[in-house]
mmJSON file of the N, C-alpha and C atoms, coordinates in Angstrom:
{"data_MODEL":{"atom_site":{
"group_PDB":["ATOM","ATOM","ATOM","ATOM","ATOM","ATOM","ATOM","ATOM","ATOM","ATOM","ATOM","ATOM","ATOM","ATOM","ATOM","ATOM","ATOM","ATOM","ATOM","ATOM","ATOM","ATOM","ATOM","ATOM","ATOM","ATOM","ATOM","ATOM","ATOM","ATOM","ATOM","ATOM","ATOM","ATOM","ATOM","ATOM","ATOM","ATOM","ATOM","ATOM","ATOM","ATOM","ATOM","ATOM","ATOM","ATOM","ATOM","ATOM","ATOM","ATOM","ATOM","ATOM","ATOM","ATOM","ATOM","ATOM","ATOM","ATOM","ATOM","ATOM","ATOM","ATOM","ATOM","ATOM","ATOM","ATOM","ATOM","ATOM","ATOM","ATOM","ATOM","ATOM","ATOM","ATOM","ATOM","ATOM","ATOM","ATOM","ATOM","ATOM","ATOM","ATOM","ATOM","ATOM","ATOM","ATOM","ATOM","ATOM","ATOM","ATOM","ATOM","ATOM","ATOM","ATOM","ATOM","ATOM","ATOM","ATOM","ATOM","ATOM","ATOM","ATOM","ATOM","ATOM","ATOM","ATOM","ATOM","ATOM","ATOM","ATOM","ATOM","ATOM","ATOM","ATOM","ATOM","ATOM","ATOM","ATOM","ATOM","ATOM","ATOM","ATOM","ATOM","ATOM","ATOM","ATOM","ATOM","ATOM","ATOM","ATOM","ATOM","ATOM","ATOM","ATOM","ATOM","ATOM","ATOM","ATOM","ATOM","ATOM","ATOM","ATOM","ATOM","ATOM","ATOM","ATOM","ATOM","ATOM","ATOM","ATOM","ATOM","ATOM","ATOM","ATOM","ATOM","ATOM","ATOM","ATOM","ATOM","ATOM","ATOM","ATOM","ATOM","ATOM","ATOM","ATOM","ATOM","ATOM","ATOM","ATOM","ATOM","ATOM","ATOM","ATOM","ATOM","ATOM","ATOM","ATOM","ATOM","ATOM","ATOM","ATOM","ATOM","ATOM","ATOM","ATOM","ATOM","ATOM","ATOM","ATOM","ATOM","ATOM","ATOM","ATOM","ATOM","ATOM","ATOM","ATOM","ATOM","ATOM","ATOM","ATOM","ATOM","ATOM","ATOM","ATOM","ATOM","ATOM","ATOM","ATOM","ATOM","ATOM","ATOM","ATOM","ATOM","ATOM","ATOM","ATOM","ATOM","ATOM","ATOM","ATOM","ATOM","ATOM","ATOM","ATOM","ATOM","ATOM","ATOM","ATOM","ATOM"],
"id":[1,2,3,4,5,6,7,8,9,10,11,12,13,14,15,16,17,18,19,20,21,22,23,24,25,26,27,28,29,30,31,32,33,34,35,36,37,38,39,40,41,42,43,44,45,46,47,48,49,50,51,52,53,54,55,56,57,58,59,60,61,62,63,64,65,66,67,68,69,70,71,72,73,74,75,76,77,78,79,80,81,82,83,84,85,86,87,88,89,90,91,92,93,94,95,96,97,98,99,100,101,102,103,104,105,106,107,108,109,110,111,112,113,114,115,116,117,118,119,120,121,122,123,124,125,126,127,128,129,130,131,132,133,134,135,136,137,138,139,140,141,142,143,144,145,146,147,148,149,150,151,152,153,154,155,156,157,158,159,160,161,162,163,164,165,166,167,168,169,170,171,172,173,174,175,176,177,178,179,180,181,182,183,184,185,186,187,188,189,190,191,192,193,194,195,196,197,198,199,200,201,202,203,204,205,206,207,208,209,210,211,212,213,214,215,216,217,218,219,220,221,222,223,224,225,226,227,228,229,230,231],
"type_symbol":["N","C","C","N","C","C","N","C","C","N","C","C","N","C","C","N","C","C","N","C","C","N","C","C","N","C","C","N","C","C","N","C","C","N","C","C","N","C","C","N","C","C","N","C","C","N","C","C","N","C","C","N","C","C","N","C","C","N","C","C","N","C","C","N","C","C","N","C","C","N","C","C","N","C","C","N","C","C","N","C","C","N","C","C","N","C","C","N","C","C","N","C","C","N","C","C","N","C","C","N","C","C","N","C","C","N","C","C","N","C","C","N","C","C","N","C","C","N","C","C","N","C","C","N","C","C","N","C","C","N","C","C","N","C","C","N","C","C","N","C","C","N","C","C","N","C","C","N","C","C","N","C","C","N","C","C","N","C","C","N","C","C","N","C","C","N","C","C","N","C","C","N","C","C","N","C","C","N","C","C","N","C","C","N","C","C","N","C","C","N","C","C","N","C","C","N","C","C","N","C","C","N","C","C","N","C","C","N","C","C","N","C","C","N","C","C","N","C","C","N","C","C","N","C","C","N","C","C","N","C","C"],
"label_atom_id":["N","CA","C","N","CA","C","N","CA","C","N","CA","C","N","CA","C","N","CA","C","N","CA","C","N","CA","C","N","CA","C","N","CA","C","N","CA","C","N","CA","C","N","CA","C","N","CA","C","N","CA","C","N","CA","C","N","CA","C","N","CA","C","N","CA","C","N","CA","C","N","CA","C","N","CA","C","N","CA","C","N","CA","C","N","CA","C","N","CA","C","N","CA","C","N","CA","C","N","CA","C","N","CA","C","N","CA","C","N","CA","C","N","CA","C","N","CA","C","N","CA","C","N","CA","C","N","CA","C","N","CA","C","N","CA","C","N","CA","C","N","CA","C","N","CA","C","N","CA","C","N","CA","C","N","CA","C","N","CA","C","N","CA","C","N","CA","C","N","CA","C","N","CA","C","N","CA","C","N","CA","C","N","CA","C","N","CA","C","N","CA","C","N","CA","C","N","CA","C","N","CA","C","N","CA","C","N","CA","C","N","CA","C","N","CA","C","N","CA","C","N","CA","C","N","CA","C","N","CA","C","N","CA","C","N","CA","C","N","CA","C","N","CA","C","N","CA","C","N","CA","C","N","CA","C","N","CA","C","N","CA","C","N","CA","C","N","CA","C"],
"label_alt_id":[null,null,null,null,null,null,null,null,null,null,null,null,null,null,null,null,null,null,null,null,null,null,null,null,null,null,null,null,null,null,null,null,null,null,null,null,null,null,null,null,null,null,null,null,null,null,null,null,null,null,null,null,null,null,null,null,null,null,null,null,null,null,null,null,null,null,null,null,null,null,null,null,null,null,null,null,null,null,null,null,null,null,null,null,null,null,null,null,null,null,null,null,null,null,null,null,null,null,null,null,null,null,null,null,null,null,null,null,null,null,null,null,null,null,null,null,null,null,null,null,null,null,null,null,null,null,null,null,null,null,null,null,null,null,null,null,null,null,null,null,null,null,null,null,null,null,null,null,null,null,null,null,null,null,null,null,null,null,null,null,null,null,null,null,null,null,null,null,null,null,null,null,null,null,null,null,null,null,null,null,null,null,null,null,null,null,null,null,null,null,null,null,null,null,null,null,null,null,null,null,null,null,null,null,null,null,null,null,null,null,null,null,null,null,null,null,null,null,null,null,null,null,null,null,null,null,null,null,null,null,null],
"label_comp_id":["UNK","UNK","UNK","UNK","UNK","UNK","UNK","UNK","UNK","UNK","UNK","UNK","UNK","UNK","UNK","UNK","UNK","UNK","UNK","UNK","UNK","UNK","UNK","UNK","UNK","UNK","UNK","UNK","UNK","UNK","UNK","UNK","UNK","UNK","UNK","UNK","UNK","UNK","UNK","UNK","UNK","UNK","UNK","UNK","UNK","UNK","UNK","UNK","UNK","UNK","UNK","UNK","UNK","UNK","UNK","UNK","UNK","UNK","UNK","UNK","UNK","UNK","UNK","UNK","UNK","UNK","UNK","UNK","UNK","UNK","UNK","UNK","UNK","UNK","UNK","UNK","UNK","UNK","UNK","UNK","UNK","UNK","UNK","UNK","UNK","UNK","UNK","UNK","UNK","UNK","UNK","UNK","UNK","UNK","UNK","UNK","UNK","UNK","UNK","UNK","UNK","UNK","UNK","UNK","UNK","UNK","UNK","UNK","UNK","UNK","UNK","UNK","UNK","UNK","UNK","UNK","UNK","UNK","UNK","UNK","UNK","UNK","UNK","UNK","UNK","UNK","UNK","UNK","UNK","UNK","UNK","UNK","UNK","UNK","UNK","UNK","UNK","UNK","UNK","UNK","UNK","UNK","UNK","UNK","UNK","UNK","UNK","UNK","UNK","UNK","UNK","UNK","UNK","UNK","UNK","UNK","UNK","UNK","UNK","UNK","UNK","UNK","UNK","UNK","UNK","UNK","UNK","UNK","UNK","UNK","UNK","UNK","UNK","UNK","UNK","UNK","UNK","UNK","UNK","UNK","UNK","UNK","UNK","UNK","UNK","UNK","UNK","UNK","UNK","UNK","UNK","UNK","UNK","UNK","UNK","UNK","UNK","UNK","UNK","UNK","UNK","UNK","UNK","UNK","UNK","UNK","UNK","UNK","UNK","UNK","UNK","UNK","UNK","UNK","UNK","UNK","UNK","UNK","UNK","UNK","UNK","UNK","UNK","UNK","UNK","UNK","UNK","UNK","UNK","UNK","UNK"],
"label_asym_id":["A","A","A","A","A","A","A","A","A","A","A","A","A","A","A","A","A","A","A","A","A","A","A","A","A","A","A","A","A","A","A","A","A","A","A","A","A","A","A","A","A","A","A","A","A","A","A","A","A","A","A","A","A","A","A","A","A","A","A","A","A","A","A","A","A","A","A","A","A","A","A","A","A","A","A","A","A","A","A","A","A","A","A","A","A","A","A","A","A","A","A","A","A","A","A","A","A","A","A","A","A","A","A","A","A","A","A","A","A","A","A","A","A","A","A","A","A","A","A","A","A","A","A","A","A","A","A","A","A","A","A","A","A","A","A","A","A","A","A","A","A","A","A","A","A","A","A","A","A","A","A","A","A","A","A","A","A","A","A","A","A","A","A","A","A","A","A","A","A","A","A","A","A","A","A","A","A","A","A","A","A","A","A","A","A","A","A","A","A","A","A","A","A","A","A","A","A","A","A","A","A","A","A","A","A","A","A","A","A","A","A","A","A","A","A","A","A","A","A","A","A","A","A","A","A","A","A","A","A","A","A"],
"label_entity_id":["1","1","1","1","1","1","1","1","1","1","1","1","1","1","1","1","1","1","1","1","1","1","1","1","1","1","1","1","1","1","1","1","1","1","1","1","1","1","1","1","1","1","1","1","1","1","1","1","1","1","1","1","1","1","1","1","1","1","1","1","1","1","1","1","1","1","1","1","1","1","1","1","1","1","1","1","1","1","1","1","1","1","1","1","1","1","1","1","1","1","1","1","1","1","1","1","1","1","1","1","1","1","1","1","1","1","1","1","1","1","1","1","1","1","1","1","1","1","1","1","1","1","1","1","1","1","1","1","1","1","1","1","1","1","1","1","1","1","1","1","1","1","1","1","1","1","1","1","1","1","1","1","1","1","1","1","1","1","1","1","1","1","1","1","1","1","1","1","1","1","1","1","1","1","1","1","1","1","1","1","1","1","1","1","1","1","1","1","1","1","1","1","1","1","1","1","1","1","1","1","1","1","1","1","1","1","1","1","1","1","1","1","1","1","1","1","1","1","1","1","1","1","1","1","1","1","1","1","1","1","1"],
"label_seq_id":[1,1,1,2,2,2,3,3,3,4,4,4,5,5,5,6,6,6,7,7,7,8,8,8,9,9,9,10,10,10,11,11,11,12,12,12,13,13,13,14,14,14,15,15,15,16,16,16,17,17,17,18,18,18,19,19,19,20,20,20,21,21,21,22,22,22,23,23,23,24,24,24,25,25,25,26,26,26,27,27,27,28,28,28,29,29,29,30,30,30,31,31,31,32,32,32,33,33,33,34,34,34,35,35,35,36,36,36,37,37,37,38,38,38,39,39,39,40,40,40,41,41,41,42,42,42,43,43,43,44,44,44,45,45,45,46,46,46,47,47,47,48,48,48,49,49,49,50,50,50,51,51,51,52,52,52,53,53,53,54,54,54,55,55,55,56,56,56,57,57,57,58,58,58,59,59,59,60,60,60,61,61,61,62,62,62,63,63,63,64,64,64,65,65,65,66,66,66,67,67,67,68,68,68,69,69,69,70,70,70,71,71,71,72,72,72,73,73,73,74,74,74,75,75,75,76,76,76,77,77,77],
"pdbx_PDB_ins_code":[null,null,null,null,null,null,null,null,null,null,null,null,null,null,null,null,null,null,null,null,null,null,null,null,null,null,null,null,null,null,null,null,null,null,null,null,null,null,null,null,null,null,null,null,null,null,null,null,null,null,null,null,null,null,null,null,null,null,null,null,null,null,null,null,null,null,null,null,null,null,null,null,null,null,null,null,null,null,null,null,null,null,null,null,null,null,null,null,null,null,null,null,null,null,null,null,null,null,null,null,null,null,null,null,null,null,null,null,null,null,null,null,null,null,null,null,null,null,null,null,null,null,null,null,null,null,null,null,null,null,null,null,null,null,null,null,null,null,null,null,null,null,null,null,null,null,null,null,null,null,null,null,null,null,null,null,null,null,null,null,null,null,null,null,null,null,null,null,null,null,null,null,null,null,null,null,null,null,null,null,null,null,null,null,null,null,null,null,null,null,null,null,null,null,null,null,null,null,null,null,null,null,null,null,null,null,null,null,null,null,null,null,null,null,null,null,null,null,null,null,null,null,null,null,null,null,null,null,null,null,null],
"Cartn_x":[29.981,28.689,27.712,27.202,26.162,26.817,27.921,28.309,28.999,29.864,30.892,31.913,33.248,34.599,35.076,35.578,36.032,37.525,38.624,40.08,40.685,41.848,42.801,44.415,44.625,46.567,47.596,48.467,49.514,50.473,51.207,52.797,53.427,53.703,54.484,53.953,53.008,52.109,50.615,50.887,50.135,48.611,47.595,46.645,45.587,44.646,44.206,42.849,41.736,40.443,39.683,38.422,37.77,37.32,37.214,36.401,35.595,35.14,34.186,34.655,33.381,33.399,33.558,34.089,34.47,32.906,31.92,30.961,30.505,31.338,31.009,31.189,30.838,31.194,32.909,33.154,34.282,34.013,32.831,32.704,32.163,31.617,31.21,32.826,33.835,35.125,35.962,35.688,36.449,35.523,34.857,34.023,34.175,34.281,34.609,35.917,37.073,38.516,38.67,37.922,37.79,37.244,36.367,35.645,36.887,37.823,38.182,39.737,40.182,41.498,40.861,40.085,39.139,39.129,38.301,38.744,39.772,40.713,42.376,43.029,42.909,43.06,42.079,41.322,40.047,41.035,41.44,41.992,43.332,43.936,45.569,45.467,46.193,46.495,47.281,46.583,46.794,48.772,49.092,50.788,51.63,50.824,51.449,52.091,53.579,54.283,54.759,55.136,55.35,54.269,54.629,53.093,53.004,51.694,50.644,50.443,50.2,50.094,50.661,51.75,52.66,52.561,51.979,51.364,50.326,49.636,48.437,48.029,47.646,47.725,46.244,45.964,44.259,44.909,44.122,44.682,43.142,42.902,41.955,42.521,41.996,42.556,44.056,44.098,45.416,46.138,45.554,46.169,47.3,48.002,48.986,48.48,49.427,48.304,49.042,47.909,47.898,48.0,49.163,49.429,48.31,48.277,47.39,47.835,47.452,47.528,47.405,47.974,48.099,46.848,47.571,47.277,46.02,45.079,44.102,43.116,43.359,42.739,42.407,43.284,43.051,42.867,42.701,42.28,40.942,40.356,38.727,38.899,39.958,40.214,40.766],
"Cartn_y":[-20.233,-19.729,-19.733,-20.687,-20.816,-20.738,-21.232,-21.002,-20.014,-19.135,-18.396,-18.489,-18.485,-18.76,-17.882,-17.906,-17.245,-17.716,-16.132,-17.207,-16.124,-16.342,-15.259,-15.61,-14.684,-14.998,-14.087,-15.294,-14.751,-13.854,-13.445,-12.409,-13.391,-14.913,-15.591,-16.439,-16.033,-16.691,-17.631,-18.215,-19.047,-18.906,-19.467,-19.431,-20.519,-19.86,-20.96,-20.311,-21.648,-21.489,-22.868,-22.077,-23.687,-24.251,-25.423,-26.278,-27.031,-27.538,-28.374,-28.401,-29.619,-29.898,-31.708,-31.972,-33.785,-34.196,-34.009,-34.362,-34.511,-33.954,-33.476,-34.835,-35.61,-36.647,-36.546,-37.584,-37.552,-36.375,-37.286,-35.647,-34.467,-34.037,-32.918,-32.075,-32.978,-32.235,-31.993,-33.154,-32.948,-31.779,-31.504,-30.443,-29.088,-29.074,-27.449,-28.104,-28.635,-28.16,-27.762,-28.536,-28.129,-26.73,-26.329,-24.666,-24.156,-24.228,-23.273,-23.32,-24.339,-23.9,-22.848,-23.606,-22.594,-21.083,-21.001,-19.536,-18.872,-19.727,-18.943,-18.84,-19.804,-20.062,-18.472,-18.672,-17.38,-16.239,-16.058,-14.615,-14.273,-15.226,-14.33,-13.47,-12.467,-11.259,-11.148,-10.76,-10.786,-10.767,-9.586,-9.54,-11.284,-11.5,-12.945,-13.74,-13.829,-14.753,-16.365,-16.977,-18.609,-19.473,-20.408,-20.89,-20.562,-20.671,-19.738,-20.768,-22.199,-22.697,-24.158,-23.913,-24.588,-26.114,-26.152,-27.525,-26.568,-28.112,-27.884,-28.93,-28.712,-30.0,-29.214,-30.583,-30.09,-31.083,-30.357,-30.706,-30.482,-30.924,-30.811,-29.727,-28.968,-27.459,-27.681,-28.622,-29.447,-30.659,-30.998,-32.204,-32.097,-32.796,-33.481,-32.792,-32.149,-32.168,-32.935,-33.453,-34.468,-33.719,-34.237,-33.593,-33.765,-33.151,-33.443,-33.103,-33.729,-33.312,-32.544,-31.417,-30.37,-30.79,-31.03,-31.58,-32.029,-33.444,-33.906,-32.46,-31.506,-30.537,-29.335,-29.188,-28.212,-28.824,-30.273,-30.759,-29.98,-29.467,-29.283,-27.674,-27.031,-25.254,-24.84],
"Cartn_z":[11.678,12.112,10.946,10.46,10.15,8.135,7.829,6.576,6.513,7.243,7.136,7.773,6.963,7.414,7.738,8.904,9.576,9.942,9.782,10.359,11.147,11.675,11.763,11.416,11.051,10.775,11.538,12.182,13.059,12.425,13.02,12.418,11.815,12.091,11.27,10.345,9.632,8.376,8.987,10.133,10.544,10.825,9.886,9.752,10.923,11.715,12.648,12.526,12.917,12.469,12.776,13.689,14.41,12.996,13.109,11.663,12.158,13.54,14.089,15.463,16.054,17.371,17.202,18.196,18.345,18.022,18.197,17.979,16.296,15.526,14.495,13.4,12.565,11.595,11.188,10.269,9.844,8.26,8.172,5.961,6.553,7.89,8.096,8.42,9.213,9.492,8.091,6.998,6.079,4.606,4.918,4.043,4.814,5.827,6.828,6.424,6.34,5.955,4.439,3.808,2.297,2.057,2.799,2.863,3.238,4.436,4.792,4.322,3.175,2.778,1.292,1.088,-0.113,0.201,1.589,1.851,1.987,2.464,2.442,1.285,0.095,-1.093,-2.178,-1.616,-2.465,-1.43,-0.992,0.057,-0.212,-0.716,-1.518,-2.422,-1.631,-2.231,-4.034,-4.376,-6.082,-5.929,-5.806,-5.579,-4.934,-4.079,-3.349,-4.418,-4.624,-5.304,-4.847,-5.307,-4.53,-4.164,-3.352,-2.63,-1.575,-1.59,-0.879,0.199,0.039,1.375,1.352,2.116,1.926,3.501,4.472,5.011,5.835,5.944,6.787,7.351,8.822,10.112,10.925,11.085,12.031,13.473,14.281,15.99,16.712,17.607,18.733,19.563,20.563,20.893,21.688,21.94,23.078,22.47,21.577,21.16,20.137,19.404,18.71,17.274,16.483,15.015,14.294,12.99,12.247,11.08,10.203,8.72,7.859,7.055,6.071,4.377,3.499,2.365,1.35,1.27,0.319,-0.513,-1.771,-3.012,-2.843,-1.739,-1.539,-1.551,-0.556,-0.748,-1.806,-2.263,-3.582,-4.675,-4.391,-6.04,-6.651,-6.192,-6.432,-6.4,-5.917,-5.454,-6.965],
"occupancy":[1.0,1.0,1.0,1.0,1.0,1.0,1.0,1.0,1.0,1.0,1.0,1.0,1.0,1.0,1.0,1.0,1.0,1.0,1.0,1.0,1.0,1.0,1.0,1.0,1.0,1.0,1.0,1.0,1.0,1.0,1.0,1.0,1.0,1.0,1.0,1.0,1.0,1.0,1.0,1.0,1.0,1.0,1.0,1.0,1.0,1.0,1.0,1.0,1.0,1.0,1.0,1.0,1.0,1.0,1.0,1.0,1.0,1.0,1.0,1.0,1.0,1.0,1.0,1.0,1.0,1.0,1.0,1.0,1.0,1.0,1.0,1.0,1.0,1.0,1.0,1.0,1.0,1.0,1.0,1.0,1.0,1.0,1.0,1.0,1.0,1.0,1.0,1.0,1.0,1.0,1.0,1.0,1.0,1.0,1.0,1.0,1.0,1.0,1.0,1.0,1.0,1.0,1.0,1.0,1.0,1.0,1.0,1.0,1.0,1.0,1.0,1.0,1.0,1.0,1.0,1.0,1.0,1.0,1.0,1.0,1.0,1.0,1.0,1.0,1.0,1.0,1.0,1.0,1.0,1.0,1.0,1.0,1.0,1.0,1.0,1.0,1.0,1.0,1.0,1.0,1.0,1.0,1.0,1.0,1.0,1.0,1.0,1.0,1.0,1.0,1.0,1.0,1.0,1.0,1.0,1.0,1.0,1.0,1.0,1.0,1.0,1.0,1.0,1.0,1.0,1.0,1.0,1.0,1.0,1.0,1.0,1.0,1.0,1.0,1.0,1.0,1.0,1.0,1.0,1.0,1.0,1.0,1.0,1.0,1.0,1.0,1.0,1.0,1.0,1.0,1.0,1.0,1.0,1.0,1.0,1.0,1.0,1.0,1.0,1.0,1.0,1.0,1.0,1.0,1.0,1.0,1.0,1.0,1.0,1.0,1.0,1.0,1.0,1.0,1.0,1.0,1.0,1.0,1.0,1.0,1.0,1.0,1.0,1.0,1.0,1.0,1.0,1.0,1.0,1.0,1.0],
"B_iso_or_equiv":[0.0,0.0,0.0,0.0,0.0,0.0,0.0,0.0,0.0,0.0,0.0,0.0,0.0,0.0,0.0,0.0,0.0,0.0,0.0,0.0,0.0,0.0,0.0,0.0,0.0,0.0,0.0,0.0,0.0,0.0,0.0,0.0,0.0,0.0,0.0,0.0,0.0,0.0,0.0,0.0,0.0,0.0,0.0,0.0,0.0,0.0,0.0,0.0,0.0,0.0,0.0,0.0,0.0,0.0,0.0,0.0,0.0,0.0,0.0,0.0,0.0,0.0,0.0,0.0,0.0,0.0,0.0,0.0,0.0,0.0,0.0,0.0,0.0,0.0,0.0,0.0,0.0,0.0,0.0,0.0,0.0,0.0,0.0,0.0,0.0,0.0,0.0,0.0,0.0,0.0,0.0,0.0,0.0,0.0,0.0,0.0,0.0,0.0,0.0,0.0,0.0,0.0,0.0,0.0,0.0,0.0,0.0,0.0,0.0,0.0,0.0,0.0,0.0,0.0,0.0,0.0,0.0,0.0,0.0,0.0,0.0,0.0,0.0,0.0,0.0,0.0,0.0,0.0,0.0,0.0,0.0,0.0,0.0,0.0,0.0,0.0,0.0,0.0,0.0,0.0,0.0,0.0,0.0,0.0,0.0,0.0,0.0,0.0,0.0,0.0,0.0,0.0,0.0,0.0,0.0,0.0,0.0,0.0,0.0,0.0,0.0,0.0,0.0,0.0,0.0,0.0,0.0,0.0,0.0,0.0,0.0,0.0,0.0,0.0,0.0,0.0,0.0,0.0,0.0,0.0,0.0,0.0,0.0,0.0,0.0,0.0,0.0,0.0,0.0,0.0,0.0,0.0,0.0,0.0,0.0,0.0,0.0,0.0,0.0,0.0,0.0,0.0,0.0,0.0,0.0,0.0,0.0,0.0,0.0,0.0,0.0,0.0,0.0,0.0,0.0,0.0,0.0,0.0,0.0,0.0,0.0,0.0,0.0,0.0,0.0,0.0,0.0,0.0,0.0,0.0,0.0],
"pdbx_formal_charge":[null,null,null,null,null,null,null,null,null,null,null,null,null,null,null,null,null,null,null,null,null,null,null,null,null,null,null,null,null,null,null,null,null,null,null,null,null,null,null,null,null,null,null,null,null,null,null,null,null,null,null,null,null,null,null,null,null,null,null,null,null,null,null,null,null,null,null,null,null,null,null,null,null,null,null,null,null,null,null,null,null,null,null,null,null,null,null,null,null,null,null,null,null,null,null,null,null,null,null,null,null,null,null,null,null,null,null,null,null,null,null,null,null,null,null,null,null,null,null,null,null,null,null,null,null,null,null,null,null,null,null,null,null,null,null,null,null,null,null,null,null,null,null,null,null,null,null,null,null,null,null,null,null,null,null,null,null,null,null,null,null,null,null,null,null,null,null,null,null,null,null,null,null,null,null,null,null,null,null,null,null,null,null,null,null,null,null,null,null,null,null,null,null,null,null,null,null,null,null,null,null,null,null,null,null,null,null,null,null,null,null,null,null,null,null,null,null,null,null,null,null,null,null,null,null,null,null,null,null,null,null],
"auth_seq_id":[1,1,1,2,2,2,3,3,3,4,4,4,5,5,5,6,6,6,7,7,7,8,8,8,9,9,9,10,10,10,11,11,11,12,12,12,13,13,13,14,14,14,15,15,15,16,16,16,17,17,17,18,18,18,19,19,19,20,20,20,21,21,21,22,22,22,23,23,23,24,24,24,25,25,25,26,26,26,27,27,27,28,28,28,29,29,29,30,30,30,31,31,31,32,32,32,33,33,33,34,34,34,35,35,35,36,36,36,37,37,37,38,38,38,39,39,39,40,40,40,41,41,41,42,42,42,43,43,43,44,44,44,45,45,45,46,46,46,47,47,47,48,48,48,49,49,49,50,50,50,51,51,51,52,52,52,53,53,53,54,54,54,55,55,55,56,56,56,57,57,57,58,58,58,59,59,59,60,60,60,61,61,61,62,62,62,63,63,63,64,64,64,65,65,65,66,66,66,67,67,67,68,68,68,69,69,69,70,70,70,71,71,71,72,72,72,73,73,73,74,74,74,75,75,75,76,76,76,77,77,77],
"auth_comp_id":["UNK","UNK","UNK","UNK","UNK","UNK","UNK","UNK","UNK","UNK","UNK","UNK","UNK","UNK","UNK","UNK","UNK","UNK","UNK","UNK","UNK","UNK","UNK","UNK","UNK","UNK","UNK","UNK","UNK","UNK","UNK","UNK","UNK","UNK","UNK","UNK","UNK","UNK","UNK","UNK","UNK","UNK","UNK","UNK","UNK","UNK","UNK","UNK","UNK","UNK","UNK","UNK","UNK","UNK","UNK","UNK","UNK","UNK","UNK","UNK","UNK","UNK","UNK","UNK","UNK","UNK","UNK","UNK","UNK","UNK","UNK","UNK","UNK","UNK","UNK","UNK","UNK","UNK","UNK","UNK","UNK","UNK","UNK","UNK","UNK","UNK","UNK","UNK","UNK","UNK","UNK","UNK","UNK","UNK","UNK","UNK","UNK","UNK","UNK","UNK","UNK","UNK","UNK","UNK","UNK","UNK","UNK","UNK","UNK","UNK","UNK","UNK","UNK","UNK","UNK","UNK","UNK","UNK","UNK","UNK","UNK","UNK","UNK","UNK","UNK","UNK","UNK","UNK","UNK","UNK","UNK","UNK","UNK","UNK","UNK","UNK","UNK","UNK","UNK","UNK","UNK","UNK","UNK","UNK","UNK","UNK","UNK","UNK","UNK","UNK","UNK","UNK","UNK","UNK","UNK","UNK","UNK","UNK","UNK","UNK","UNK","UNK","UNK","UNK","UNK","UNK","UNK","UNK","UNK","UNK","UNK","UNK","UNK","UNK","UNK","UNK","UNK","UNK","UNK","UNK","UNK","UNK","UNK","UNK","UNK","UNK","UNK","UNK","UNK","UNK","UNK","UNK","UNK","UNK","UNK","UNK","UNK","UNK","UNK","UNK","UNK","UNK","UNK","UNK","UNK","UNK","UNK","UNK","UNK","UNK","UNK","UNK","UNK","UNK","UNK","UNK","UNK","UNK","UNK","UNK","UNK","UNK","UNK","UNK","UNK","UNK","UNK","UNK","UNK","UNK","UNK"],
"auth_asym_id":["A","A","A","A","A","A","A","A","A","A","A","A","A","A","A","A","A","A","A","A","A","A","A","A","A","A","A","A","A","A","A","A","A","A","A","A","A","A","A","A","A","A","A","A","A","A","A","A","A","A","A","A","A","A","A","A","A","A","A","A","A","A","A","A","A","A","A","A","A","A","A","A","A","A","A","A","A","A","A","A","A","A","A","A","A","A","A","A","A","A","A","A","A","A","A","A","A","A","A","A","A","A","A","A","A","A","A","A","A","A","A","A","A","A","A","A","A","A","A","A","A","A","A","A","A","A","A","A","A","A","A","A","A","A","A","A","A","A","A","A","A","A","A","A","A","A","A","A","A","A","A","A","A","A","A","A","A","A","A","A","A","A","A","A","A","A","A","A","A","A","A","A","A","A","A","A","A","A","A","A","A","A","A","A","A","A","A","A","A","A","A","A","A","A","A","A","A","A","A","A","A","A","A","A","A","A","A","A","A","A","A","A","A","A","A","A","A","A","A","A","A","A","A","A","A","A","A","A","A","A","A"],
"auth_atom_id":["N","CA","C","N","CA","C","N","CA","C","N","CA","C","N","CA","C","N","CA","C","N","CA","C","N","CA","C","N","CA","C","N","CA","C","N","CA","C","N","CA","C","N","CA","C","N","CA","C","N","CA","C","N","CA","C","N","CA","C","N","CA","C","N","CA","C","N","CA","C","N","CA","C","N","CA","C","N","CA","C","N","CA","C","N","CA","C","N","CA","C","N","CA","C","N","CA","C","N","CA","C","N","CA","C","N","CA","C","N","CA","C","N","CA","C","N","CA","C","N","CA","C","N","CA","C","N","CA","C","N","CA","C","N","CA","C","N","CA","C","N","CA","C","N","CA","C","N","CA","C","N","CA","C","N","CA","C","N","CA","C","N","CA","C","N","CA","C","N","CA","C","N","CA","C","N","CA","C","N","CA","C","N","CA","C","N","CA","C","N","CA","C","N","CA","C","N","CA","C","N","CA","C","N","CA","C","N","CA","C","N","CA","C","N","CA","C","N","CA","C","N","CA","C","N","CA","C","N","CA","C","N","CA","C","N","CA","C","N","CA","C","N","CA","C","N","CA","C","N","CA","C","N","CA","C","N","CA","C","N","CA","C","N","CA","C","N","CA","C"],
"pdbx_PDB_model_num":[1,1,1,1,1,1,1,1,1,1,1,1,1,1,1,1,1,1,1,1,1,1,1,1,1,1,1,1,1,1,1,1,1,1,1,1,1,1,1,1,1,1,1,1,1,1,1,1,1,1,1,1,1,1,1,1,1,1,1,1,1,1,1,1,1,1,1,1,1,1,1,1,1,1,1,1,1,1,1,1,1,1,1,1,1,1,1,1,1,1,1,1,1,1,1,1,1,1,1,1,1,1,1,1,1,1,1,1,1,1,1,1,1,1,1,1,1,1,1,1,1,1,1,1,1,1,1,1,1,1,1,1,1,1,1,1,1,1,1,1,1,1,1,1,1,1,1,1,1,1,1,1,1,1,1,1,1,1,1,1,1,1,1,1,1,1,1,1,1,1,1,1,1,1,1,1,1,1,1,1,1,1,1,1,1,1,1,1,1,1,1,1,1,1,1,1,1,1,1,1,1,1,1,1,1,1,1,1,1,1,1,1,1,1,1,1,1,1,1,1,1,1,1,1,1,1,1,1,1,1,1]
}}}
């Protein structure tokens, strides 16, 4: 909404959070995923030992999700 990330997290770690609409470009979807591992990345709890985020897959609300690359993303976090 307008530059704020917004998420929620399940009982079993799982982090979910809109990042666009099909309408949306391919760098507009990949800059809202870069914001919003940033925000989950900026939101660990100081105590949190290990890694912190261990995969991450983007899906359409019904569809199939598609892995994605750790590392590609936090290069810049």
């Amino acid at each position: 909404k307008g530059g704020a990330v917004e998420f929620r997290v399940e009982k079993a770690g799982i982090v979910q959070a809109g990042i666009g609409k099909a309408r949306f470009s391919e760098e507009q979807i990949a800059g809202n995923v870069k914001a919003f591992v940033d925000a989950v990345l900026k939101a660990k709890p100081q105590g949190a030992k290990g890694t912190f985020v261990k995969k991450v897959s983007i899906s359409s609300t019904m569809g199939p999700g598609l892995k994605l690359d750790i590392a590609s993303l936090t290069a810049t976090a």
